[in-house]
Each structure stands twice: as C-alpha cells, then as structure tokens.
C-alpha positions in Angstrom: -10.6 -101.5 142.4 -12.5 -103.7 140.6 -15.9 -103.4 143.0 -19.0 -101.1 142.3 -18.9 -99.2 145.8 -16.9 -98.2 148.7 -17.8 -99.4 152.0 -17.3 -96.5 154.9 -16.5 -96.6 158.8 -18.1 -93.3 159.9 -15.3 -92.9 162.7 -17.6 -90.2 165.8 -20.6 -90.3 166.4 -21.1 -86.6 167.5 -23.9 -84.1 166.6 -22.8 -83.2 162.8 -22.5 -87.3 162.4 -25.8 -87.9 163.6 -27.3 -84.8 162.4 -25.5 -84.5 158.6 -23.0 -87.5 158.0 -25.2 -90.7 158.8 -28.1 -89.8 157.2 -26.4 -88.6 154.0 -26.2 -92.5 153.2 -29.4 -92.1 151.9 -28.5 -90.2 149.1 -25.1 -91.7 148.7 -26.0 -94.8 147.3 -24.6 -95.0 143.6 -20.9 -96.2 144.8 -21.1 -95.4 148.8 -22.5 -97.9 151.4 -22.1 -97.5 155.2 -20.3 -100.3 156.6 -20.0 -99.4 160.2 -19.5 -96.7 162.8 -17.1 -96.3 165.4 -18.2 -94.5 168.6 -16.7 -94.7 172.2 -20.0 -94.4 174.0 -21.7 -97.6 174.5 -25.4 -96.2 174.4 -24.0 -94.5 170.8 -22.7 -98.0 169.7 -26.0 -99.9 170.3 -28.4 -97.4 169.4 -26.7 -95.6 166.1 -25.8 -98.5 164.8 -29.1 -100.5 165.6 -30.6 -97.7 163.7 -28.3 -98.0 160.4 -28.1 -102.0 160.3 -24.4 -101.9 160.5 -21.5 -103.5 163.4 -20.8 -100.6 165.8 -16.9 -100.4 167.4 -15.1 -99.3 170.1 -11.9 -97.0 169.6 -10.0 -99.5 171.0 -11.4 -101.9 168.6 -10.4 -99.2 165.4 -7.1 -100.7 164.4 -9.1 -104.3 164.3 -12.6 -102.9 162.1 -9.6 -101.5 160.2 -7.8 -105.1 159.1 -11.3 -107.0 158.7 -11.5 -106.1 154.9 -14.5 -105.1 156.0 -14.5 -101.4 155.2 -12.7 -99.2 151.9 -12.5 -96.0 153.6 -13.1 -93.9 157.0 -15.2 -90.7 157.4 -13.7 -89.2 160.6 -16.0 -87.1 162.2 -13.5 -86.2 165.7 -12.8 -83.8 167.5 -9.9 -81.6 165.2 -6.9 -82.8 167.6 -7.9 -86.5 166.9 -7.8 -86.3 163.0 -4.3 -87.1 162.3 -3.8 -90.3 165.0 -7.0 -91.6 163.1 -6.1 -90.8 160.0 -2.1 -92.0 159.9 -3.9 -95.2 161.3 -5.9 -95.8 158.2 -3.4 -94.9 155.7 -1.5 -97.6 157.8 -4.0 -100.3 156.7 -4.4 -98.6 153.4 -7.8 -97.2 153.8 -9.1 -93.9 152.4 -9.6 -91.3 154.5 -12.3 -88.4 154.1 -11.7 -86.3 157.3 -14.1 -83.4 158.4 -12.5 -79.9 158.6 -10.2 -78.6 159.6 -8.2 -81.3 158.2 -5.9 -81.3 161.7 -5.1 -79.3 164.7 -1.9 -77.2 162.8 -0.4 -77.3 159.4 2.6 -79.6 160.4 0.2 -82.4 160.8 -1.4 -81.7 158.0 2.0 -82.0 156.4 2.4 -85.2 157.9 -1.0 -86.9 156.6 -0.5 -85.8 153.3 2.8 -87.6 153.3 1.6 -90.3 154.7 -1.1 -91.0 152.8 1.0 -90.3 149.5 3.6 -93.0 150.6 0.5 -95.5 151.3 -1.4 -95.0 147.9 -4.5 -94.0 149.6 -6.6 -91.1 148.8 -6.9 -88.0 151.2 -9.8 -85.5 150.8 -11.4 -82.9 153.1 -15.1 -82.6 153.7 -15.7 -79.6 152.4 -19.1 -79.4 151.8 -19.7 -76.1 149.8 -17.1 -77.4 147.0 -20.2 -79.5 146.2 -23.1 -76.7 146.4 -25.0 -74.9 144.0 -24.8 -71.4 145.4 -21.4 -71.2 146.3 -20.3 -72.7 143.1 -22.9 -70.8 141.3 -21.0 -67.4 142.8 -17.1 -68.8 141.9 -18.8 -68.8 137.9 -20.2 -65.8 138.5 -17.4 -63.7 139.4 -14.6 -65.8 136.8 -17.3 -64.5 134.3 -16.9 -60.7 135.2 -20.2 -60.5 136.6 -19.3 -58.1 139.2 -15.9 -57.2 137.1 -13.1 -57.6 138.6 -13.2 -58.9 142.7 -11.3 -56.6 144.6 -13.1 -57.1 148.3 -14.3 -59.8 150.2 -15.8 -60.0 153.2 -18.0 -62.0 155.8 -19.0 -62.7 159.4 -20.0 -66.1 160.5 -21.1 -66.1 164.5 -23.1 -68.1 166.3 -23.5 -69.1 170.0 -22.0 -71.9 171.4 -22.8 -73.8 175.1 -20.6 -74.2 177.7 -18.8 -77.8 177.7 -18.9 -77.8 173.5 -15.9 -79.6 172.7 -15.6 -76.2 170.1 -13.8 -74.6 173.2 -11.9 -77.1 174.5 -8.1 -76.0 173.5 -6.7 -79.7 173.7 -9.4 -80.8 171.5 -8.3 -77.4 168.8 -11.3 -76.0 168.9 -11.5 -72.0 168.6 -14.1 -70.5 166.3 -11.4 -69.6 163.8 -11.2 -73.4 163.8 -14.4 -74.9 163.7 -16.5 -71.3 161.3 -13.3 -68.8 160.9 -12.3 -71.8 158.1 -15.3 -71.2 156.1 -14.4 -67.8 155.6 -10.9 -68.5 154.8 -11.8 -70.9 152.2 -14.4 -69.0 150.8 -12.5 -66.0 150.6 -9.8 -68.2 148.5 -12.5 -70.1 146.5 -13.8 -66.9 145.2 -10.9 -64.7 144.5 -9.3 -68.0 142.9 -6.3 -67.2 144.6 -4.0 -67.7 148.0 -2.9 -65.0 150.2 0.4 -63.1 150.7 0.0 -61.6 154.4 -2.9 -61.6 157.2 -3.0 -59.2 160.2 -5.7 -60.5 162.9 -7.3 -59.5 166.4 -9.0 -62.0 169.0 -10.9 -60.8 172.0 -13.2 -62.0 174.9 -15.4 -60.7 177.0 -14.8 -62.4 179.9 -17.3 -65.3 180.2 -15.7 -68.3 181.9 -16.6 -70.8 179.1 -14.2 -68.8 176.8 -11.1 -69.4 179.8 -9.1 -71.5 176.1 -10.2 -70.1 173.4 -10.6 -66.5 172.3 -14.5 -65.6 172.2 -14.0 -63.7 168.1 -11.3 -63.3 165.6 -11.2 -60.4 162.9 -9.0 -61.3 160.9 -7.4 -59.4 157.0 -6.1 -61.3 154.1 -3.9 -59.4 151.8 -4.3 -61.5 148.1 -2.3 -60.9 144.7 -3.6 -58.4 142.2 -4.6 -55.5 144.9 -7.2 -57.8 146.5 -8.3 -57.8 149.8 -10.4 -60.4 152.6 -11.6 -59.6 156.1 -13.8 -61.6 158.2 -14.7 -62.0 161.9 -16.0 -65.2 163.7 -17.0 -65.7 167.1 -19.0 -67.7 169.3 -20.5 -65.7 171.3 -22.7 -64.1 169.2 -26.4 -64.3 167.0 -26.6 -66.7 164.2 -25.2 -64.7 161.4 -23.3 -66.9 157.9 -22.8 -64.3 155.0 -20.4 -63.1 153.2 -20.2 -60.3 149.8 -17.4 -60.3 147.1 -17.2 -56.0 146.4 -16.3 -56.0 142.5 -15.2 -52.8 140.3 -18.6 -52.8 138.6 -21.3 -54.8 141.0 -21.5 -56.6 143.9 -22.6 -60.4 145.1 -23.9 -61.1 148.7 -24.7 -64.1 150.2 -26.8 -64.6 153.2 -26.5 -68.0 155.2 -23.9 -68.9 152.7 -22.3 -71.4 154.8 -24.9 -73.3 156.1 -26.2 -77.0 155.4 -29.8 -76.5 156.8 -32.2 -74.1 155.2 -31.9 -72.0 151.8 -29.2 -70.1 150.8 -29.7 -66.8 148.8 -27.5 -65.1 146.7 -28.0 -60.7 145.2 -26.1 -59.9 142.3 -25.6 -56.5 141.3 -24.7 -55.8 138.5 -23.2 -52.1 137.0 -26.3 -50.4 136.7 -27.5 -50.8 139.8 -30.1 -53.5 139.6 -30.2 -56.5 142.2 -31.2 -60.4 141.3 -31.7 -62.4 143.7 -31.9 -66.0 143.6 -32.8 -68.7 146.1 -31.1 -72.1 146.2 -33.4 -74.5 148.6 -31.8 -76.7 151.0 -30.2 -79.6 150.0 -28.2 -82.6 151.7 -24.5 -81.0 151.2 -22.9 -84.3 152.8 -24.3 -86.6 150.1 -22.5 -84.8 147.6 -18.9 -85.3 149.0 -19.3 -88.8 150.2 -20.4 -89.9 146.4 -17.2 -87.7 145.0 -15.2 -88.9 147.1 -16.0 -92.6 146.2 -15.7 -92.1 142.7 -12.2 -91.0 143.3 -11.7 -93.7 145.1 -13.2 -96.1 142.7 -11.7 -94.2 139.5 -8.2 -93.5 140.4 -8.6 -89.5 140.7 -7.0 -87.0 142.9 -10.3 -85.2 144.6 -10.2 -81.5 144.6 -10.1 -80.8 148.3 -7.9 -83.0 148.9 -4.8 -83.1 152.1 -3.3 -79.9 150.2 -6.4 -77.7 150.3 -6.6 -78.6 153.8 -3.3 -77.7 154.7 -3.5 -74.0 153.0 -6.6 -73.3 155.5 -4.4 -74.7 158.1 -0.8 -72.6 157.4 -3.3 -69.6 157.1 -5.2 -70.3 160.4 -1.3 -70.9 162.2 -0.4 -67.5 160.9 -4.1 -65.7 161.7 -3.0 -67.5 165.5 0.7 -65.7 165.3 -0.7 -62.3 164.6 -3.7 -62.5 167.3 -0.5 -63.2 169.6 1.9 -61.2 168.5 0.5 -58.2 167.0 2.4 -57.8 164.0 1.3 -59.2 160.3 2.9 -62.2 158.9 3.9 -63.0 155.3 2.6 -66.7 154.0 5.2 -68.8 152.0 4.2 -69.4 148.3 1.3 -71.8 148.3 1.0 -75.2 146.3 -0.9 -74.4 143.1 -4.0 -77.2 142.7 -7.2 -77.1 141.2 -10.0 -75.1 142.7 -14.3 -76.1 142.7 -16.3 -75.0 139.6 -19.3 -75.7 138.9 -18.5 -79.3 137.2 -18.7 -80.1 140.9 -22.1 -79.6 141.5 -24.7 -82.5 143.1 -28.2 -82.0 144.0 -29.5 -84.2 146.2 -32.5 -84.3 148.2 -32.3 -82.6 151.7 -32.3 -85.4 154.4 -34.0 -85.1 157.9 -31.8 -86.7 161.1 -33.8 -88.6 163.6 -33.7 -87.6 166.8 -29.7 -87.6 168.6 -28.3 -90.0 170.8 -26.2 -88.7 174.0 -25.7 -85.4 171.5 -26.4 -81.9 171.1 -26.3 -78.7 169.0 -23.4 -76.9 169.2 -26.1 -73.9 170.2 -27.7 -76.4 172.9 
C-alpha cells in the first residue's frame, strides 16, 4: 500500500469497545492508528470520541466516513445480526474489515462476506483474540508435541450470568450463549485437536426466567472429530463465572482455568505420564492489541490472516448444526471442511495489559 499504518473506524461503541477495543490503540501503534469511531448514540459520539481525539459518526453517516479516504479498515464491534450489512458495505468501498465474533448471524452469510470480500480485494479476518495469546497457544504446542500423547478428549464449560435487556438475548440481534461463549469452546476444541468435526449431537434448556423468553438459557453440546476424538462443552448464561476447559490425552492431561478470558491471568496444569502436575501462570495481557497489529500487517503486507472469513464460517456451519440438533433431536453430519492454516505459536504478541476508563451509556454483560 505504500503507507506505514492503517487507519481504523471502530464501527459500536458497546461495552467490549469501550472496555477492550478502544483502548487497545495504545498498544497498537507500530502500523495501526485509530481514525474514528462510529456510534449511533449521540452522548457516545461526543464523549468517546472527545476522549480518543478522533471525528465521531453517525450510522447514517457510515457509507460517507467510508468514501472520505479517511480510514483503511473497519473494526466492527455490533451486535452479531449487524456484521454482514456493515461488512458487505466496506468491502463495497474497498475497506478491510476485522469483525468481532461470531463472524455473522448464520453460515450463509458468512458465505456471502467471504465472497464478497474476495471479489473486492479486501482482506477479511475475525477477531479472535486467543489466536494471539500465550497460554492458548502455549497448549496447541504442547499437545502437537505429544505432551499429553495423543488428544483423544476435550472438554469445557464457559457460563456466566448475563442481565436482563443484554443484547446477548435478544434473538433478532443472534445472540444466544452458544453465540456470543459456546464459540469459544468450539474453536478451542478445533484449535487444539488441529482438526474439524464429522457430527455433533446437542441439548438446550431453560429454566423458565422471563429474560430467557428468545434464547435458550445453556447448550451441552458433542463434537464427534476424526481419529476417535471426541469434544463436549456446555454454555449458559444463567450461571457462575466459570471459563475452562482440559484436553484428556492417552498419557497426561492439560487444564486450563479462565482460559478464555481477556482480563486476569490465565493458568494452565500439565500432567504429564507419571503423574506429576506443572502449572504455569500466564499474567494478563491486552489480547486485542495483538489482532489489531496482525491484522494491519496483513493488510499492509499482502497476507491472508489466519482467522480469516473461512475460520469464521466453520464456527458458524458448526453453531447452525449445534442449533438443528437442540431442535430436532437427532445428530447431524457436517460437510467436509475447507482445509486452512491453524494458530501456533509464531502468532504470539505480548503486550501490556491496558486499563478502560470508565463507560459511556454501557454496561457489563454481568451488570
């Protein structure tokens, strides 16, 4: 491209914007810059973008921010039913696109962004932050190297409680905790074994509180993988705070506690054959730093990222066939998947841990 950094729009202004995304800038300074944000609460517009010195916009003003030549790429950060309008709409104006997960409400979309973007020369990727992290990638070499010997289990719950009014349970907006915490498992689960899946069976239930009227309160759901392997998980937000997950190998064992988060330390126990337990601790670090800085390098370079549109759209044709179980009640074979590459450890940033300042018109997912 001929210039020394990309210049983003961070498109929401939401909690994980304000609490992860923005802030990340400060890390992501070698070829990133934040150029603007686009918000479509006022308060939001003038305060967030007071804060970060750049033009704040309107939705309706989206298609303009996009022809000024004033921005290289979009970070969307919307609510998963808006990813694909927002995204077909930059490739449009051949901008990049780095979207938050999951890449879209259903794998046909997905299908449709990756084509579109493909037939505009711009670069798709998917924010997935633990491509980028030291214990999650430390775990993938681990178990390539035989560490545990061969992986034949997986397995992981990831709950947390979720307030009335989140957007994570609106059903028009697709959110569902399979959606918004189920695809951390289901990544994981692939990231780890190295592999996609043949089959899944699945289960959603409720308890009956009114605030889960669209979306199921927790899935359980069972991947069946190539070479005898196995992956079962539940999500669900209704529950305690609980992000781990262990890979069961034929001669050890690895567990990770709070594997999926982006705040606090993540630890990981290796077992090994005889018995004996290591554990190592991995300190917080800014996870979102790490992607945007990738991502511009792609950008800037000419490379195809790693999670890019079709790494998104395997979460998404497993999530649509996790839904058709829960409803149906019968397993369902997946089609062949699209082989790509997978994260390894030549992925791995470490940047400082950032601290958000306080939200505007936002809140936790947790309240």
């Amino acid at each position: 491209m001929g210039q020394k950094n990309v210049r983003y729009a961070v498109v929401g202004t939401g909690w994980f914007a304000q609490e992860a995304i923005l802030p990340a800038f400060r890390n992501a300074t070698e070829y990133s810059k934040l150029a603007a944000i686009v918000s479509g609460d006022p308060v939001k517009r003038n305060e967030v973008g007071e804060r970060y010195g750049v033009p704040a916009y309107g939705y309706e003003q989206y298609d303009d921010l996009l022809e000024s030549g004033s921005v290289d790429a979009v970070y969307i950060a919307l609510p998963n039913a808006m990813h694909k309008e927002y995204t077909l709409r930059a490739a449009k104006h051949k901008i990049h696109v780095l979207t938050e997960k999951p890449m879209a409400a259903t794998a046909a979309e997905c299908r449709e962004m990756v084509t579109t973007c493909n037939d505009a020369g711009v670069k798709l990727m998917v924010a997935y932050r633990l491509h980028f992290e030291s214990g999650n990638l430390t775990a993938i070499d681990h178990i390539k190297n035989g560490k545990i010997g061969e992986p034949r289990l997986f397995s992981s719950v990831f709950t947390q409680e979720i307030q009335e009014g989140n957007t994570r349970l609106d059903a028009g907006l697709a959110g569902s905790p399979l959606m918004d915490i189920g695809i951390y498992c289901i990544n994981a689960a692939r990231y780890l074994f190295q592999d996609d899946p043949l089959e899944v069976t699945a289960f959603a239930a409720s308890s009956g509180e009114a605030k889960f009227r669209e979306v199921p309160e927790m899935v359980t759901a069972v991947l069946r993988f190539p070479k005898a392997r196995l992956a079962s998980f539940t999500c669900g937000f209704g529950e305690a705070r609980v992000s781990e997950y262990r890979v069961v190998g034929t001669t050890g064992d690895l567990r990770m506690q709070t594997g999926y988060t982006f705040r606090g330390a993540i630890q990981m126990h290796l077992t090994d054959e005889k018995g004996e337990t290591r554990t190592t601790e991995f300190g917080e670090r800014d996870q979102v730093g790490p992607e945007i800085e990738y991502f511009s390098e792609c950008v800037l370079r000419n490379r195809e990222p790693e999670p890019n549109g079709l790494e998104g759209l395997a979460d998404l044709i497993i999530i649509d066939a996790i839904n058709e179980a829960c409803a149906t009640g019968r397993s369902v074979q997946l089609p062949p998947f699209t082989q790509k590459p997978r994260p390894s450890l030549a992925q791995e940033y470490k940047m400082p841990k950032v601290s958000a300042p306080g939200l505007v018109n936002a809140a936790s997912p947790g309240g």
